[in-house]
C-alpha positions as CSV (number, residue, x, y, z in Angstrom):
1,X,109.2,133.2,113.2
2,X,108.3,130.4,111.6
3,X,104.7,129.4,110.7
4,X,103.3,127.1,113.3
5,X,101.3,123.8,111.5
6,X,98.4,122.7,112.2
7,X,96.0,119.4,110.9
8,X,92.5,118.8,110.7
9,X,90.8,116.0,109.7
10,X,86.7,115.8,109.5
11,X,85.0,112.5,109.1
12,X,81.8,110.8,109.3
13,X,82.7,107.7,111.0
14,X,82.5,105.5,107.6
15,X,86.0,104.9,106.8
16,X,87.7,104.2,109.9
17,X,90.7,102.5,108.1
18,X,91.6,105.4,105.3
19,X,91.2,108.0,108.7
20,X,93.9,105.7,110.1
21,X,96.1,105.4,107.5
22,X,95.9,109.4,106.8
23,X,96.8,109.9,109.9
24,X,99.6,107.7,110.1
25,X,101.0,109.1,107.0
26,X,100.6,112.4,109.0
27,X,102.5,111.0,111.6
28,X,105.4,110.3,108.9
29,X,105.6,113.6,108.1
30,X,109.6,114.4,108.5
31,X,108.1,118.1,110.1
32,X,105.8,117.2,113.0
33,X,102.2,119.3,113.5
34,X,102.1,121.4,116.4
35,X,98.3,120.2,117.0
36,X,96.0,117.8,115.0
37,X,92.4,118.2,115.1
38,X,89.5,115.0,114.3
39,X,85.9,116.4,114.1
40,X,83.5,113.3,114.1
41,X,81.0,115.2,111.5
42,X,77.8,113.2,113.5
43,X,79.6,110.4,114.7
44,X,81.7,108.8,117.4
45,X,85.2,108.7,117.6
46,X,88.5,106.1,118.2
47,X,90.9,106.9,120.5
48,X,93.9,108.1,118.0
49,X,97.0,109.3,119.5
50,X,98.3,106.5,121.4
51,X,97.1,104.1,119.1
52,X,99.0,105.6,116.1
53,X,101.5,107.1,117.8
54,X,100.5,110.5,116.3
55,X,102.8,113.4,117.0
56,X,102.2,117.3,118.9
57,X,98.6,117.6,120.7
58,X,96.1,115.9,119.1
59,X,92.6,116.6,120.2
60,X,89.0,115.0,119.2
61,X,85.3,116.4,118.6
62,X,82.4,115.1,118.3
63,X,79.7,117.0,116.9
64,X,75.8,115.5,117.5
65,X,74.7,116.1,113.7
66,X,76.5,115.7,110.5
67,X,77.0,119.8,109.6
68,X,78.7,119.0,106.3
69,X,82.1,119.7,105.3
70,X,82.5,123.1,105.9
71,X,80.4,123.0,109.1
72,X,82.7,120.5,110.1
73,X,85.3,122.2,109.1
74,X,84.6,125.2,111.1
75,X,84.0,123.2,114.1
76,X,88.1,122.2,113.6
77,X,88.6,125.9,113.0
78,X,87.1,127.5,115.9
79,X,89.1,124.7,118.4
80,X,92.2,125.9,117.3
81,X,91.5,129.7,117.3
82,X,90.5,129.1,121.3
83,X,94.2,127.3,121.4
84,X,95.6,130.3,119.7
85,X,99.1,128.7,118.7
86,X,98.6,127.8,115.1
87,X,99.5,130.1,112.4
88,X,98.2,127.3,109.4
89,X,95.9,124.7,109.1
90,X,96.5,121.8,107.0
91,X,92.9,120.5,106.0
92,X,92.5,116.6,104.6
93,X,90.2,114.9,103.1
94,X,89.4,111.3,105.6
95,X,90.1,109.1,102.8
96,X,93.3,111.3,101.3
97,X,96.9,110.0,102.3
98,X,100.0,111.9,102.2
99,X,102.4,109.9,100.2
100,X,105.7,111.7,100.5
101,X,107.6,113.0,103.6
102,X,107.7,116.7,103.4
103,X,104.2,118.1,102.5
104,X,103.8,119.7,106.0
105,X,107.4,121.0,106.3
106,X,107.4,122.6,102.6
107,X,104.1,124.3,103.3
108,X,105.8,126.0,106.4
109,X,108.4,127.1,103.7
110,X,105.7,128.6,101.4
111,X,104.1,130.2,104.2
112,X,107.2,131.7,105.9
113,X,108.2,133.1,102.3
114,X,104.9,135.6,101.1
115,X,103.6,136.9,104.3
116,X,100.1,137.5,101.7
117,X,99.8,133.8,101.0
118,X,96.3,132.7,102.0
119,X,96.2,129.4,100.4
120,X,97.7,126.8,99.1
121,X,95.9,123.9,97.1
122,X,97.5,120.5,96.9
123,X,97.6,118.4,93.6
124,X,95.1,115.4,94.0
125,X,95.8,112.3,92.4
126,X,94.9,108.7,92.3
127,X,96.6,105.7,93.1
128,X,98.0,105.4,89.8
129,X,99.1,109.3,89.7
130,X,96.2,110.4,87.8
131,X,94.8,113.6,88.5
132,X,91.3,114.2,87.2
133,X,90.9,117.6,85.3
134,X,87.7,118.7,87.6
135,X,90.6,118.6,90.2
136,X,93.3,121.3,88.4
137,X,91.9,124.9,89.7
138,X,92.0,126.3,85.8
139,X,89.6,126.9,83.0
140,X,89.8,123.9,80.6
141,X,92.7,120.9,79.7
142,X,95.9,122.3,81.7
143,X,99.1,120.1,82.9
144,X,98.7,119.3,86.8
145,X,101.9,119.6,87.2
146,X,102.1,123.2,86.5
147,X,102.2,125.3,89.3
148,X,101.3,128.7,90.1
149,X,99.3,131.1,91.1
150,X,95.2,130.7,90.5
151,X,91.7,132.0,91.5
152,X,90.1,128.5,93.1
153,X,91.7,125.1,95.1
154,X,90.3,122.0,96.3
155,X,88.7,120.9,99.1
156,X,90.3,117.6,99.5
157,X,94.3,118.9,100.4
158,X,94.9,122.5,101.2
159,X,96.2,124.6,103.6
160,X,94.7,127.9,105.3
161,X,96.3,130.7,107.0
162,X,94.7,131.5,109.9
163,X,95.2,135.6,109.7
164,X,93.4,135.1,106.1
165,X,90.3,133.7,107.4
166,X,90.0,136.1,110.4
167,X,89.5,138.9,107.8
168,X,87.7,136.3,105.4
169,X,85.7,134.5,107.6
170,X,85.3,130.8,107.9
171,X,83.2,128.5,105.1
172,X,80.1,128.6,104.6
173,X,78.5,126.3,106.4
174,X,75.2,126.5,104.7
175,X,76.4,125.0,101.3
176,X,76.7,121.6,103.4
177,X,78.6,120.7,100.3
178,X,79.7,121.9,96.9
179,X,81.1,125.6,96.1
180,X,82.6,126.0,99.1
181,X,85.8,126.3,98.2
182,X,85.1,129.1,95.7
183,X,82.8,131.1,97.8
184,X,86.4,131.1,100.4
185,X,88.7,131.8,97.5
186,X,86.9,134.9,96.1
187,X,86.4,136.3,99.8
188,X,90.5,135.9,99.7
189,X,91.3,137.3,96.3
190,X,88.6,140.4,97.4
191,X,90.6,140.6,101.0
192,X,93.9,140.7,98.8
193,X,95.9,137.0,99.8
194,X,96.8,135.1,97.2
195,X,96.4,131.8,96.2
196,X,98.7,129.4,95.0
197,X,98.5,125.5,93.3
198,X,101.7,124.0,94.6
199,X,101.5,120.5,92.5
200,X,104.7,119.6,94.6
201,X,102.1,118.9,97.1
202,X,100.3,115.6,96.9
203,X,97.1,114.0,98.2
204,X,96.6,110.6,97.0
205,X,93.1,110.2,96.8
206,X,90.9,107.6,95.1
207,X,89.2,108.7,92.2
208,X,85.7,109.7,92.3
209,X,82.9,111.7,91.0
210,X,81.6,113.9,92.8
211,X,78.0,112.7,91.6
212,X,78.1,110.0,94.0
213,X,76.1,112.1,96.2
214,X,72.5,111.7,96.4
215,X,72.9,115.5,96.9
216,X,74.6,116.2,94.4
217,X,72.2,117.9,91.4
218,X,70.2,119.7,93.8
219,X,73.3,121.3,96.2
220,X,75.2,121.9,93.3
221,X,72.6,124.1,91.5
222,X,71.1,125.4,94.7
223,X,75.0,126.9,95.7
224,X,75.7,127.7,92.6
225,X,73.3,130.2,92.4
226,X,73.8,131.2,96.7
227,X,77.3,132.2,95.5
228,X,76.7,134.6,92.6
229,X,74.1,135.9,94.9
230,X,76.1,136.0,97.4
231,X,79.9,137.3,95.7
232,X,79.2,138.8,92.4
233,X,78.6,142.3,91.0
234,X,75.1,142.6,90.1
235,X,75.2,142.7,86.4
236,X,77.6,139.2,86.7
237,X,74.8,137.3,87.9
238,X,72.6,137.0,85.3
239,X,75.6,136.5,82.9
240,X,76.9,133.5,85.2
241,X,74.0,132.0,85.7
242,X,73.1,132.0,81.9
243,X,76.3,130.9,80.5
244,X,75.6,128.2,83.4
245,X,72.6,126.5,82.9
246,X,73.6,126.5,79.2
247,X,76.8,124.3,79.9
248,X,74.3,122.5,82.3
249,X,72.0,121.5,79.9
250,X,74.1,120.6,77.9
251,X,76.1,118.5,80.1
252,X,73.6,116.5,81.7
253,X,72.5,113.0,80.8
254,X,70.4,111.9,83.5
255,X,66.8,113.5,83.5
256,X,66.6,112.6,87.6
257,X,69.7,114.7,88.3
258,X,68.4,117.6,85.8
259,X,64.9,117.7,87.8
260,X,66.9,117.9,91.0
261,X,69.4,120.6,89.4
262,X,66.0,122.3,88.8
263,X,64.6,122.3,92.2
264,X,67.9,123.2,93.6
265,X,68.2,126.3,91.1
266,X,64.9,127.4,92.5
267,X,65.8,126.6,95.9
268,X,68.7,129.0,95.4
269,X,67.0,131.6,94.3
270,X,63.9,131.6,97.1
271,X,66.0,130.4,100.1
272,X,68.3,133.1,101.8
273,X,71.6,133.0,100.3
274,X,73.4,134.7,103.7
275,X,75.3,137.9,103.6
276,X,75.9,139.5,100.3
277,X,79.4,140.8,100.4
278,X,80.0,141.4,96.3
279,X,83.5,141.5,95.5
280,X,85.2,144.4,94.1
281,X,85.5,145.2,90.0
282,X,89.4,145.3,89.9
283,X,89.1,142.0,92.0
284,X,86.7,140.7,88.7
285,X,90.2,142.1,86.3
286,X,92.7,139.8,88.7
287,X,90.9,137.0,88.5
288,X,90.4,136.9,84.7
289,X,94.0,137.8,84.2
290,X,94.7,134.4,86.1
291,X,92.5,133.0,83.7
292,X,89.5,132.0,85.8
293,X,86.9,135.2,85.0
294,X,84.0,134.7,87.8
295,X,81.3,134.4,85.2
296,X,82.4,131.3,84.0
């Protein structure tokens, strides 16, 4: 049987005409979605389906505080496990747009192929077909364009199998933002699904940084440090946060967003980090044989 395709979008209400045009490019899509899910993160909501002529069921929900990405993202995942007929979730970014035709039908095709694929990340670019390096999943310069398979994906264009996150579990809503991704991906390399960068797959997305946040210094540090906590072998932690804080330090130019990164280190370290579910030695080896070793 084929994998049945699902999409969800999660937005805050701020950029009503990128959530449109996403969705329309959705609606292009040459394979239709069995169901597409919009979770107003904290916000109300358009009427979308007969306005854009979107394709399969498409179903809203509004949530009455902004719960962050993941949180919002969870809220998606939890209405489509209580539907029960989607086998993969699509997740997009609100201001991402799907330029060509076949995204959705050649992730079915993935999907359908390795029975253990539990993610696929999308290649982000730009308007202009740039793709920043932050946004390839591997350790230093690497060519976007290469393929393959890797230890981390991005946030803004993936896609989830929904038999991976039962065993996984869902994001971690806590984070709010930053790390999620990688606290997910190491829960799926531990659980044994792979993870593959399929450049082939393409989210225009307008470039950013993800400093933009007012958040960001303080989130960054203070998940940083929840995640070794929280996925690591114990003698790892010390060596990842070390080997951290040096390349933060060294990295940072604005003494504002260092005093935040402090109070969020310390934040991290006080402040529950949730359930600590280390992942396995020979799952340390696979990952630095892909080239990503977690203490980096």
């Amino acid at each position: 049987m084929e994998p049945r395709i699902a999409v969800a979008v999660v937005t805050m209400g701020n950029r009503p005409a990128e959530v449109d045009a996403l969705l329309e490019s959705v609606a292009k899509q040459d394979l239709a979605p069995a169901r597409i899910v919009i979770v107003g993160n904290g916000c109300r909501l358009p009427e979308f389906a007969r306005r854009l002529s979107l394709p399969g069921e498409v179903t809203t929900v509004e949530v009455e505080e902004n719960l962050g990405c993941p949180g919002g993202r969870n809220v998606a995942l939890a209405r489509l496990r209580e539907f029960g007929d989607v086998d993969v979730v699509v997740e997009l970014d609100d201001d991402g747009l799907l330029v060509d035709a076949d995204v959705l039908r050649r992730v079915r095709d993935l999907y359908a192929a390795d029975p253990r694929l539990g993610i696929v990340g999308f290649r982000i670019a730009d308007e202009h077909g740039e793709t920043q390096q932050r946004h390839v999943p591997r350790v230093g310069k690497s060519d976007p364009l290469r393929g393959g398979y890797v230890t981390g994906f991005l946030g803004g264009g993936h896609a989830l199998r929904m038999a991976m996150l039962a065993e996984t579990g869902d994001w971690p809503a806590a984070f709010f933002f930053a790390h999620e991704e990688t606290d997910l991906a190491w829960r799926a390399a531990d659980a044994g699904w792979k993870i593959l960068y399929a450049p082939e797959l393409l989210l225009q997305h307008p470039k950013t940084s993800p400093a933009r946040h007012a958040i960001y210094y303080r989130v960054n540090a203070r998940n940083r440090v929840w995640l070794v906590r929280r996925r690591l072998p114990l003698p790892l932690i010390p060596v990842h946060l070390g080997l951290w804080t040096l390349l933060t330090l060294a990295r940072t130019r604005s003494l504002p967003g260092l005093k935040a990164w402090c109070g969020g280190f310390v934040e991290g370290l006080r402040e529950p980090a949730g359930e600590r579910r280390p992942m396995r030695w020979r799952t340390v080896w696979r990952l630095t044989r892909l080239g990503r070793p977690p203490v980096i």
